[in-house]
N, C-alpha and C positions, 0 to 999 in steps of 0.2 A: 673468156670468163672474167667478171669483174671482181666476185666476193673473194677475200682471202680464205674462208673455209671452204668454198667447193671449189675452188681452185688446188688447192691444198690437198684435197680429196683425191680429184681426178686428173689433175697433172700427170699421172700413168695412167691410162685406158685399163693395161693390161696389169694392175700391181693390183696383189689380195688385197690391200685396201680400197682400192676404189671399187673392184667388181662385187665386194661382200657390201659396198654403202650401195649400189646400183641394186644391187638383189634383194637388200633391206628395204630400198625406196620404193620399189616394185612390189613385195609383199604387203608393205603397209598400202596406199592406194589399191591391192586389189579386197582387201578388205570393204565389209559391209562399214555402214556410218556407226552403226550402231555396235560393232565390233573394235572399230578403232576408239568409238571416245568408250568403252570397256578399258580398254589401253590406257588411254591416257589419265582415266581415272584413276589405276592401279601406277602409276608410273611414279608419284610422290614417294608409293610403299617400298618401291624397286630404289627409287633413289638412296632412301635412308635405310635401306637393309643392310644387315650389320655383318655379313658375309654371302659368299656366292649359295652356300645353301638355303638362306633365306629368299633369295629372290628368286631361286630355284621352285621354293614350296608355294612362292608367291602365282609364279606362271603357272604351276599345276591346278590351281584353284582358278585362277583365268579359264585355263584348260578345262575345267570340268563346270564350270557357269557357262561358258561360251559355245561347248563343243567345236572348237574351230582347230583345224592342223594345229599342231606344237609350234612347229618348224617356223609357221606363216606369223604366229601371236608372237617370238619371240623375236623373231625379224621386228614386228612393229615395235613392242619396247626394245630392242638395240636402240632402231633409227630413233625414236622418240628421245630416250636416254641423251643421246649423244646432242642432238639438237639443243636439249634443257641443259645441257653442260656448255655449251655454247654460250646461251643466253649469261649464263651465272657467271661465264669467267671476265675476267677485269683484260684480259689483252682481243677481245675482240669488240669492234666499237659497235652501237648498235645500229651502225649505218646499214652494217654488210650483211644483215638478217633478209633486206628488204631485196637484195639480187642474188637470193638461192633460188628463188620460182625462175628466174630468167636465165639463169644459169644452166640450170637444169633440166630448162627446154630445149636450149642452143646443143646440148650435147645427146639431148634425144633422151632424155630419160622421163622427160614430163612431155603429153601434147595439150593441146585446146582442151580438151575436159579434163584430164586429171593435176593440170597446176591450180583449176579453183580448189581441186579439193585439197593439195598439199597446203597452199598457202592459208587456207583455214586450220587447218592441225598444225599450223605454225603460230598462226596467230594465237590461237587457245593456247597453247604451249607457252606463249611469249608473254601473254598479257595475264593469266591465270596461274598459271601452272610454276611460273619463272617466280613471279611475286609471291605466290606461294610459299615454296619454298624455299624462297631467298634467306630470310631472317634465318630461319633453322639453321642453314647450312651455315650462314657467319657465325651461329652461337656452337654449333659444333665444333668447327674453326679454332673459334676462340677457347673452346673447353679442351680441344687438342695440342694447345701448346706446340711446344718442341720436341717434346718424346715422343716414343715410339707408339702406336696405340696396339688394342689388345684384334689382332686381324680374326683369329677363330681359336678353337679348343676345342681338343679332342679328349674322352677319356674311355678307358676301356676298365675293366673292374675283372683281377683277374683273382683264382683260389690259389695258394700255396700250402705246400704241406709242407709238416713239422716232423720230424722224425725222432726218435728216440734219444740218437746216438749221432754224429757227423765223422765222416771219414776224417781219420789222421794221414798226412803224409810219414811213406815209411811202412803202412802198414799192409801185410799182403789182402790183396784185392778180395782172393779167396775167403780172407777170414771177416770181412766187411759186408756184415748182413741189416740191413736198414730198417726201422720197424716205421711206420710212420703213426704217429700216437694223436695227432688232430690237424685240421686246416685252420689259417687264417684265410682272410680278403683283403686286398690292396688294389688300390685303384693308381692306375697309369696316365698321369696327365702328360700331353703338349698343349704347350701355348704358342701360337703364330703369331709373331708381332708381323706390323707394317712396312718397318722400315728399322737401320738399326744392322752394329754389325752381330747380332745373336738374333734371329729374325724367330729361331725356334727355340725354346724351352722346354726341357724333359723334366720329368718327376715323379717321384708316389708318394702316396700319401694311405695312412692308415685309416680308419672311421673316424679314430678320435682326430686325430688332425684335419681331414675334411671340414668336422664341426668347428673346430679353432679359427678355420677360415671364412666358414660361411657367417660365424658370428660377427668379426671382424670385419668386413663387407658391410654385414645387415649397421652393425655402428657405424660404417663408413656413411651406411646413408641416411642415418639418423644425426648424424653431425650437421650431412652435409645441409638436411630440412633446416635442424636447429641453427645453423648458416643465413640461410634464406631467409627465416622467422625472426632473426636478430638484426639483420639488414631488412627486412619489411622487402622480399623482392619476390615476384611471384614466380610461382612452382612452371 
C-alpha cells in the first residue's frame, strides 16, 4: 500500500478500525447511484451539525426520503465524512487521495467494477463537496479561537414545591408536619463544552433568569450584525 491514509487504515487486517472502514467501504458501493449521491448531498449538513443529535435527525430524514437500511446509509456518510475530512486536513498532501482506488484493490476491498464507482464518489467528494466546504470550515475555525466551544446542552424543566414551614434541626420529627402552600418551576441546565478542564456545566435557572439570558444572546447578536454593518462585511 502506497497512500498514507489507507495504509494507516488497514495496517491491522484484524483492528476495529480497519474492519469498521472495510464494512463502511462495502456498504457505501453496495448502494444504488442514486442512494449514495442522496448521501453525499446530505453530507455538508452532517459535516456542520452542531452535535451527534443533529446528525442523528439528519440520517433519520435520509431514512425516511430513501427508505434504505439505517445501518447501510449511515456506513455511507461515516466512509464519506471521513474521506471529506481528509481532503480538508493541512497534513495529508493531495498526492495520496489518487492511490486509495489502488490501494483498495490490492487488499480486496475494491475489484474491476466497484473501484470506478469509488473513485467517482471520491472525486465528487474531492472536487465538490471539499471546495464546498472548505471556506466554512476556516471561518468556523477562525470564529472558534482558543476556547472551549459550546459541544451540546441539555435542559430538563423540573416543579418544586414550597411548603409552609421548613424543618428545624432539633426539632422532634414527630412534631414536623409540612403543608405545601404552592409550586415553582426551574429549569436544570448542562452545558458540554468541547474541550477544557470543566468540559461540563451544571445550573438552574429561574423563568425570570432564562429571559435575562435569552435577551442577552438575542443583543449578543445584534451587536454582532451591527459589527458586520460598521465594518461593511457580509452576513
Amino acid at each position: 500500500m502506497k497512500s498514507r491514509v489507507i495504509s494507516g487504515l488497514l495496517n491491522d487486517p484484524d483492528s476495529t478500525e480497519a474492519t469498521t472502514f472495510a464494512k463502511d467501504v462495502a456498504d457505501v458501493l453496495a448502494l444504488t447511484e442514486e442512494d449514495r449521491q442522496a448521501c453525499l448531498d446530505m453530507l455538508p449538513s452532517v459535516h456542520f451539525s452542531q452535535d451527534e443529535a443533529e446528525a442523528l435527525r439528519l440520517l433519520d430524514r435520509l431514512v425516511d426520503d430513501r427508505h434504505v437500511d439505517r445501518d447501510k446509509l449511515a456506513s455511507a456518510i461515516e466512509v464519506m465524512e471521513f474521506l471529506l475530512s481528509m481532503f480538508l486536513s493541512e497534513d495529508i498532501p493531495d498526492s495520496d487521495w489518487k492511490l486509495w482506488a489502488s490501494d483498495l484493490e490490492e487488499t480486496g476491498h475494491l475489484t474491476s467494477s466497484t473501484r470506478p464507482v469509488f473513485e467517482a464518489m471520491v472525486a465528487n467528494i474531492r472536487s465538490e463537496l471539499a471546495t464546498k466546504v472548505e471556506p466554512e470550515t476556516r471561518r468556523r475555525t477562525v470564529a472558534a479561537g482558543v476556547l472551549p466551544l459550546i459541544e451540546s446542552c441539555g435542559i430538563t424543566v423540573e416543579v418544586r414545591s414550597v411548603s409552609e414551614d421548613s424543618y428545624r434541626p432539633g426539632t422532634p420529627i414527630e412534631q414536623f408536619e409540612p403543608r405545601v402552600t404552592e409550586t415553582v418551576t426551574v429549569a436544570s441546565i448542562n452545558i458540554t463544552l468541547d474541550e477544557g478542564p470543566f468540559k461540563d456545566v451544571y445550573f438552574q435557572a429561574s423563568e425570570s433568569v432564562l429571559d435575562n439570558l435569552i435577551r442577552a444572546f438575542q443583543a449578543a447578536k445584534k451587536e454582532m450584525a451591527a459589527l458586520r454593518g460598521f465594518l461593511k462585511l457580509e452576513d
